[in-house]
C-alpha positions in Angstrom: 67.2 54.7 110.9 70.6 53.8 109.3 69.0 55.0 106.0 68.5 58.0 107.1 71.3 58.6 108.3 73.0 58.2 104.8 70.2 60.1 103.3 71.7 63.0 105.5 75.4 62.1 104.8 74.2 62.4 101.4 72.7 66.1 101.5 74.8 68.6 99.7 76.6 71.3 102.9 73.7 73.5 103.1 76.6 76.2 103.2 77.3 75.9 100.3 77.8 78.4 97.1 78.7 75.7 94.4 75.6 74.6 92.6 76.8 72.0 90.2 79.2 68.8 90.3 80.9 68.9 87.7 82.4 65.9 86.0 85.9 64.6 87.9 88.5 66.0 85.8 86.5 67.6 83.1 87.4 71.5 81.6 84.1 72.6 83.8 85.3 70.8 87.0 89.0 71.7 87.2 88.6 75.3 86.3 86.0 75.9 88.8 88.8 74.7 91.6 90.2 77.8 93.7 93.7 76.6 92.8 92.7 77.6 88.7 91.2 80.8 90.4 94.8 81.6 91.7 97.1 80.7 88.7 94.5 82.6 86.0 94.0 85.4 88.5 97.3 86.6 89.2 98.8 88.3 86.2 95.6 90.2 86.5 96.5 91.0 89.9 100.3 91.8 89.5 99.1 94.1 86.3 96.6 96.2 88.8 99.4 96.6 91.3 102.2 97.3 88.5 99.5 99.5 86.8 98.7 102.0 89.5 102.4 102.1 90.9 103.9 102.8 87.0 101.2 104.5 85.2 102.0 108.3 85.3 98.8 110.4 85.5 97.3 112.6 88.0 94.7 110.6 88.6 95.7 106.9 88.9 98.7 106.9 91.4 99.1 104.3 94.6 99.0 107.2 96.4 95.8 108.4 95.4 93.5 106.6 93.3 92.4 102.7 93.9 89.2 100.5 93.9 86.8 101.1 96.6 86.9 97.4 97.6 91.1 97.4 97.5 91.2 100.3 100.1 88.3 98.5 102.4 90.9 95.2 102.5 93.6 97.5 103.0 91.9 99.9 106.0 90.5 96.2 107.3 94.4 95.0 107.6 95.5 98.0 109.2 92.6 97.5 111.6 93.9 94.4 112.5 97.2 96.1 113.6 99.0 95.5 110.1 101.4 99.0 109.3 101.1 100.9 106.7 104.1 100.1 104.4 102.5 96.4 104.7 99.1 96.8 104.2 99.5 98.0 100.7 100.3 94.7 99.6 97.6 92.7 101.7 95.3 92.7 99.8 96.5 90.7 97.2 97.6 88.5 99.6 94.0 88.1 101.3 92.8 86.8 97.6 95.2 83.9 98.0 95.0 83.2 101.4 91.6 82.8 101.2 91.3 80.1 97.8 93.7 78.2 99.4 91.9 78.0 102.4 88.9 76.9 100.2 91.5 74.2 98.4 92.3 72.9 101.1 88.7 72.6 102.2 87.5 71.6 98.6 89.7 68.4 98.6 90.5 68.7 95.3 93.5 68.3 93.8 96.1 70.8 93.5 97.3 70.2 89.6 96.3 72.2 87.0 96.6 72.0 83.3 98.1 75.5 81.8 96.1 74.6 78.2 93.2 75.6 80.1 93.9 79.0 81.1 93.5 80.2 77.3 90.0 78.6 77.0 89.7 80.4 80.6 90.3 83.9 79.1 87.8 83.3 76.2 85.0 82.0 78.1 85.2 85.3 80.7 85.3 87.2 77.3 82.7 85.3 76.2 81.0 85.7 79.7 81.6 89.6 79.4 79.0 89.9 75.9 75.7 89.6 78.0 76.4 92.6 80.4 78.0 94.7 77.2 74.5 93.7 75.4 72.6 94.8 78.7 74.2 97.8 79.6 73.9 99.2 75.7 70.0 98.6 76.3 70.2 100.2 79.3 72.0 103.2 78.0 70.1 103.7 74.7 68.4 106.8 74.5 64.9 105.2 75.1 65.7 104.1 78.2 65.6 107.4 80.1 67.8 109.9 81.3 71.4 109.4 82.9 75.0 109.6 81.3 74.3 109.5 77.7 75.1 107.0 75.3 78.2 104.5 77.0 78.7 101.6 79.0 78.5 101.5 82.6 81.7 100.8 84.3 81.6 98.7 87.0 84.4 99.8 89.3 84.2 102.7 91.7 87.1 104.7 93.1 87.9 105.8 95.9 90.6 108.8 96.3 93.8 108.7 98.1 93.9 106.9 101.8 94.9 109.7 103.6 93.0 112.1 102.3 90.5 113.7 104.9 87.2 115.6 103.0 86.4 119.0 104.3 83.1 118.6 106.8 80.1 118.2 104.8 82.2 117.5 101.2 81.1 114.0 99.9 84.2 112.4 99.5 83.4 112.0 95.8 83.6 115.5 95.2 87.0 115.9 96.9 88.2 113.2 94.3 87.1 113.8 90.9 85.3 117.6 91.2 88.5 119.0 89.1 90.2 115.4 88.0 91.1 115.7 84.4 90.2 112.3 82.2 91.2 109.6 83.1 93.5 108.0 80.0 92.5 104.4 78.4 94.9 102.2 79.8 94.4 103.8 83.4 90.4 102.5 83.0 92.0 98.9 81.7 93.9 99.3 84.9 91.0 100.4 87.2 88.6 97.8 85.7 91.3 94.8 86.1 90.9 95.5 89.8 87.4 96.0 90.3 86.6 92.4 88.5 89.4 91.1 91.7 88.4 92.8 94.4 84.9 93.8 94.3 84.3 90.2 93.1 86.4 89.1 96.2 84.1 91.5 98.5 80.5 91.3 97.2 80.6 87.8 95.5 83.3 85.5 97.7 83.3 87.2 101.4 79.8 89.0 101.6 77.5 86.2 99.9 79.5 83.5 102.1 78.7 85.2 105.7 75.2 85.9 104.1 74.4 82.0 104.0 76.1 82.1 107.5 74.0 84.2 108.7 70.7 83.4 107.2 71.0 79.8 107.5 72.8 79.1 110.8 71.7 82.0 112.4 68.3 82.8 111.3 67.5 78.8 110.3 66.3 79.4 106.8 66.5 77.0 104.2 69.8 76.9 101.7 67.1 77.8 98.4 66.0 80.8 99.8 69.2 81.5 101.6 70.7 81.6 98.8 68.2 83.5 96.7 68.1 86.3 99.2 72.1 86.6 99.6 72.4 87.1 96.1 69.6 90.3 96.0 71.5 91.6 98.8 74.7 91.3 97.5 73.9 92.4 94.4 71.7 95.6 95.4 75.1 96.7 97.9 77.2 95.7 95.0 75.4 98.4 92.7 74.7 100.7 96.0 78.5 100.8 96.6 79.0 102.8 93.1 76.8 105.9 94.3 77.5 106.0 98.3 81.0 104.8 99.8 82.4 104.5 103.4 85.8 105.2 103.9 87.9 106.3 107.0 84.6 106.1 108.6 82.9 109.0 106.2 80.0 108.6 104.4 80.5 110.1 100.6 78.9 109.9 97.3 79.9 109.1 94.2 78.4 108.9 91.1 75.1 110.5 90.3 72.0 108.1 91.1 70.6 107.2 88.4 67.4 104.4 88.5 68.7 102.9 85.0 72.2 102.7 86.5 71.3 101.5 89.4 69.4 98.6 87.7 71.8 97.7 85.7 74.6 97.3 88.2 71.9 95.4 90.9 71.5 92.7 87.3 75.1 92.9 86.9 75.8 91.9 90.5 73.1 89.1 90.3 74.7 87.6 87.2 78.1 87.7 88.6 76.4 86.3 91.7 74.7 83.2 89.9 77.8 82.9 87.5 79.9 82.6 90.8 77.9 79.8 92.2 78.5 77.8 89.1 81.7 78.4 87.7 83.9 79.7 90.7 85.4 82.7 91.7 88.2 82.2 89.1 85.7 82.7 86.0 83.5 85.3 87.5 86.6 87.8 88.7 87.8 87.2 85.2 84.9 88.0 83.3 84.1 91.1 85.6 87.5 92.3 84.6 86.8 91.4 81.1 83.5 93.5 80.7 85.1 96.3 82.1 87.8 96.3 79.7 85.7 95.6 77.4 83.6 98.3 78.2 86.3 100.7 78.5 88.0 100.0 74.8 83.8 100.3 73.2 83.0 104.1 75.0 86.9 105.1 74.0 86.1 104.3 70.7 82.0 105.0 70.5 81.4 107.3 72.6 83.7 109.5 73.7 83.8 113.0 71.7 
């Protein structure tokens, strides 16, 4: 009896996301704590807010253009009785409420190393080569129609917050139907919050109430709990770039397209399986590196 009671104290939380134990104090272990995930994320995050607030162009203003994922924290703040003039700025401040909740619940400690964060930024480079390979294949010319010949972005925007579409206007079309281009550093802008923010949604939030749900609510096992959470995730992560709700609408926007789609559903299981293993720190990071990444290769490749 006693032994299996240990046996049990022994089982990893079956709520879990982490897959791996890393060596105590190794460059794996201590970059994978939500502490690292904080110091490396946040010049990304004060260059997302500084970007769309400074950035002069008619299509990227704090007034009218931000990630998808950005303006559901926002509307989810104001929901919650926060006003207007604060909400702008919650978001940020939900991404570091919540990884120091899970700090504090990690146990780990609270130093970090700052040699590490340059290793950090070339490992989510490093991370980003994969998707750039994968979303080439996907838009070479064999592989059917769609956009042409460039790299799929992975952020999706959303237009300004109080903007109401006429009845029966997706909301897509009431954004971008006469938007002129969008210039290069406003895409490096864009893409540096999508790797946050849409990371913080689909990845962080939506797989964790997944293995809630699934596993204390529905009783399945933490394998296939956790395999099914990540398709799910994934397949709404990639949903969420052709059909949005905001203020309640439904809208589309982009185009569907099946080689799209499939790219974006293998992108958001990759970000999903790089989460479990490496933290939310790395996997924002390298989201926001592929889409800069991605953004610098069509300006130069593929743009007329």
């Amino acid at each position: 009896m006693a032994e299996q009671k240990k046996q049990k104290q022994e089982k990893p939380d079956r709520a879990a996301i982490q897959l791996f134990n890393f060596a105590p104090d190794s460059y794996l272990e201590r970059t994978s704590r939500p502490v690292y995930a904080i110091v490396f994320l946040l010049p990304f995050i004060v260059f997302y807010e500084v970007g769309t607030l400074l950035i002069n162009t008619d299509v990227l203003n704090e007034s009218q253009v931000r990630v998808v994922a950005f303006v559901w924290l926002q509307h989810l703040m104001q929901s919650l009785g926060i006003g207007t003039r604060v909400a702008w700025i919650a978001p940020p401040l939900v991404v570091v409420v919540i990884l120091i909740g899970l700090q504090l619940a990690s146990r780990k400690p609270w130093h970090f190393w700052s040699g590490d964060l340059l290793p950090m930024a070339l490992e989510c480079a490093a991370l980003a080569v994969p998707l750039i390979v994968l979303s080439l294949f996907f838009n070479s010319p064999a592989a059917g129609p769609g956009q042409g010949p460039q790299l799929n972005a992975a952020a999706e925007l959303t237009g300004r917050p109080d903007s109401v579409p006429a009845p029966g206007v997706p909301l897509a079309q009431t954004v971008s139907a006469d938007a002129p281009p969008r210039s290069l550093m406003a895409n490096i802008v864009i893409g540096v919050g999508a790797g946050i923010y849409e990371e913080l949604v689909f990845r962080l939030i939506l797989i964790g109430l997944l293995l809630v749900v699934l596993q204390h609510v529905l009783r399945m096992d933490h394998r296939n709990a956790m395999v099914l959470a990540v398709l799910v995730s994934a397949a709404l992560f990639s949903a969420h770039h052709h059909i949005t709700l905001i203020d309640g609408q439904i809208g589309r926007n982009a185009p569907f397209y099946w080689m799209e789609f499939g790219f974006r559903t293998l992108a958001g299981v990759y970000f999903a399986v790089l989460f479990a293993i490496r933290g939310f720190g790395i996997t924002a990071g390298a989201h926001a590196f592929y889409d800069i990444i991605a953004t610098i290769v069509n300006a130069l490749f593929f743009t007329p």
